[in-house]
TORVEX-171950 format. One record per residue (C-alpha): residue number from 1; z, x, y. Coordinates in nm, 3 decimals, padded with zeros to 5 digits. Last residue first. Layout:
n;Z;X;Y
NUM;Z;X;Y
...
***
This chain:
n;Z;X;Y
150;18.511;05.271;-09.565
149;18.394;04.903;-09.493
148;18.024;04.858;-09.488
147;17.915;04.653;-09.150
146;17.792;04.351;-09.170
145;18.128;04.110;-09.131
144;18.215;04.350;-08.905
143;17.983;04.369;-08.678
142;17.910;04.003;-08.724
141;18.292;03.908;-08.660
140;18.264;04.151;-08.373
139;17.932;04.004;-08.204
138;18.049;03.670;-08.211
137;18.410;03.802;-08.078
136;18.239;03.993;-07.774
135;17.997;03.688;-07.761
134;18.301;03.381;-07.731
133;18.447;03.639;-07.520
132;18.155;03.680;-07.302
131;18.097;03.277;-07.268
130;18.435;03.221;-07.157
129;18.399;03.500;-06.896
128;18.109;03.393;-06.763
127;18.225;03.038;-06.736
126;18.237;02.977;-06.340
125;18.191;03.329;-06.160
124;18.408;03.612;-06.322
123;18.117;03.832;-06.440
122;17.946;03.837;-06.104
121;17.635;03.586;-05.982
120;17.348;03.772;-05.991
119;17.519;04.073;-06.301
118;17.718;03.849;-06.465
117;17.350;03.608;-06.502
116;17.127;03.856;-06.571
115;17.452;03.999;-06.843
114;17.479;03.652;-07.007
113;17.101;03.601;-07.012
112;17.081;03.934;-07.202
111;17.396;03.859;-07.447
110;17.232;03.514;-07.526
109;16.883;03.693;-07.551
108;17.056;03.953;-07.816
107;17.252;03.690;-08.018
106;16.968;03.443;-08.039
105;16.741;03.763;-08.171
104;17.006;03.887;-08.422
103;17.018;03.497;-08.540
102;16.677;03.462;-08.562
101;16.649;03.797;-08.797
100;16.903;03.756;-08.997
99;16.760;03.372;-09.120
98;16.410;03.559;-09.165
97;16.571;03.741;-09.409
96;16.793;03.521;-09.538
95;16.500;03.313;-09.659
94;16.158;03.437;-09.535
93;16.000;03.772;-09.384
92;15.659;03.876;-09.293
91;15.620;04.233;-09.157
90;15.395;04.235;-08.897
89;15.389;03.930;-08.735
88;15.764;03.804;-08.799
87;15.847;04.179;-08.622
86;15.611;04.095;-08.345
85;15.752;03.734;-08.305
84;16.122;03.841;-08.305
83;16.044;04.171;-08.108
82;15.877;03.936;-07.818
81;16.212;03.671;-07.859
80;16.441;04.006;-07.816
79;16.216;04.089;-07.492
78;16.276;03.766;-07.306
77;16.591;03.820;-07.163
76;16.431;04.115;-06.975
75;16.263;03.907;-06.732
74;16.667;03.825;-06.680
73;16.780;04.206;-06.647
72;16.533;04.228;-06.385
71;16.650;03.911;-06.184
70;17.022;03.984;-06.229
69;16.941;04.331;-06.061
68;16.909;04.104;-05.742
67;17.309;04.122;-05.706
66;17.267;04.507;-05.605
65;17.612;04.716;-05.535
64;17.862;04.404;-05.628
63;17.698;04.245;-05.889
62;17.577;04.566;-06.025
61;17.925;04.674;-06.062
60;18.091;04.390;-06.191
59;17.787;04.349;-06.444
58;17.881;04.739;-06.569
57;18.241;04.639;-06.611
56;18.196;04.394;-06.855
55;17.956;04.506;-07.014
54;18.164;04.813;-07.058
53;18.455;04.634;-07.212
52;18.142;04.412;-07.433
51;18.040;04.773;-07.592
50;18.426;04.852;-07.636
49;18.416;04.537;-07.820
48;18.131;04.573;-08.029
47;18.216;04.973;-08.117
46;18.544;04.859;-08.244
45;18.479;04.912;-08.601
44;18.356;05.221;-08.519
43;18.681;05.344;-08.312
42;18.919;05.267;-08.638
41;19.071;05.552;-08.604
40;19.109;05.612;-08.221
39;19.209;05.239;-08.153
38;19.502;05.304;-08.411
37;19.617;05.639;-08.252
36;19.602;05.482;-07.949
35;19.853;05.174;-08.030
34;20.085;05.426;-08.216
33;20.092;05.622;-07.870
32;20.131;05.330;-07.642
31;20.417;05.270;-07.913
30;20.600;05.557;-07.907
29;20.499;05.563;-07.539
28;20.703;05.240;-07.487
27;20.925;05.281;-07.711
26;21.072;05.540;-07.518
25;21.025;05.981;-07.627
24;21.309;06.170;-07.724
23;21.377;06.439;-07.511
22;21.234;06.791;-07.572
21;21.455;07.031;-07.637
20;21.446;07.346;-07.475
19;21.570;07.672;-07.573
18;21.594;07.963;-07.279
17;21.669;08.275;-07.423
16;21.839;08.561;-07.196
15;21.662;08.860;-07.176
14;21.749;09.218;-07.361
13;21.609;09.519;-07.143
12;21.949;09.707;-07.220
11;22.020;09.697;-07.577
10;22.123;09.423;-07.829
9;22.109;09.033;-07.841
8;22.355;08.783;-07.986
7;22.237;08.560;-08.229
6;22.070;08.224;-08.086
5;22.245;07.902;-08.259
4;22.096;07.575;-08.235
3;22.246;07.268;-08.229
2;22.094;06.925;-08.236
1;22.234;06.626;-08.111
***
């Protein structure tokens, strides 16, 4: 308990003081707040995940406002494969290279079949949401397996 002592006042117009002491805050916010701190700092690490969070929630809408968006976003599917080629056209690559670039393109038409599908069929239909985590943590280990560390 903490004390604190307010000298007397002098004169006519003096006001009383009010003190107040805040109470100290549960575990629960101290560590809701701990927890946000942490997401707050390392927020570009996390960019993968909080990309998949909105995914997520952007399929649920679609699905529910206009199923037959899962027909665009599948003709899309196919634009990752179209860089792939183009890209292998224009600026040769082999080895690792090469390697980086399949597996970028795999990841991307994966993710784009996973969202035409989320978005026709909903995100919680059969194993949609076994197939986005296995991507959301695919695409994290890779994000931060590539990514420089600070």
């Amino acid at each position: 308990m903490t004390t604190i002592r307010i000298p007397r006042q002098r004169g006519r117009g003096s006001q009383p003081f009010v003190v107040v002491v805040p109470e100290r805050p549960s575990w629960t916010r101290e560590a809701l707040g701990f927890a946000g701190r942490m997401l707050w700092r390392f927020r570009r690490a996390l960019a993968p995940t909080a990309a998949a969070l909105f995914a997520l929630a952007t399929t649920a809408l679609l699905h529910a406002v206009a199923w037959w968006s899962g027909l665009v976003l599948a003709a899309v599917a196919v634009a990752p494969l179209v860089w792939l080629v183009r890209t292998q056209h224009t600026h040769p690559a082999t080895g690792t290279a090469l390697g980086w670039r399949i597996a970028l393109a795999l990841l991307a038409v994966t993710a784009l079949v996973w969202l035409a599908l989320a978005a026709g069929f909903g995100p919680l239909c059969g194993p949609l949401p076994l197939a986005w985590l296995v991507l959301a943590i695919g695409a994290q280990a890779a994000w931060i397996f590539v990514r420089r560390s600070k």
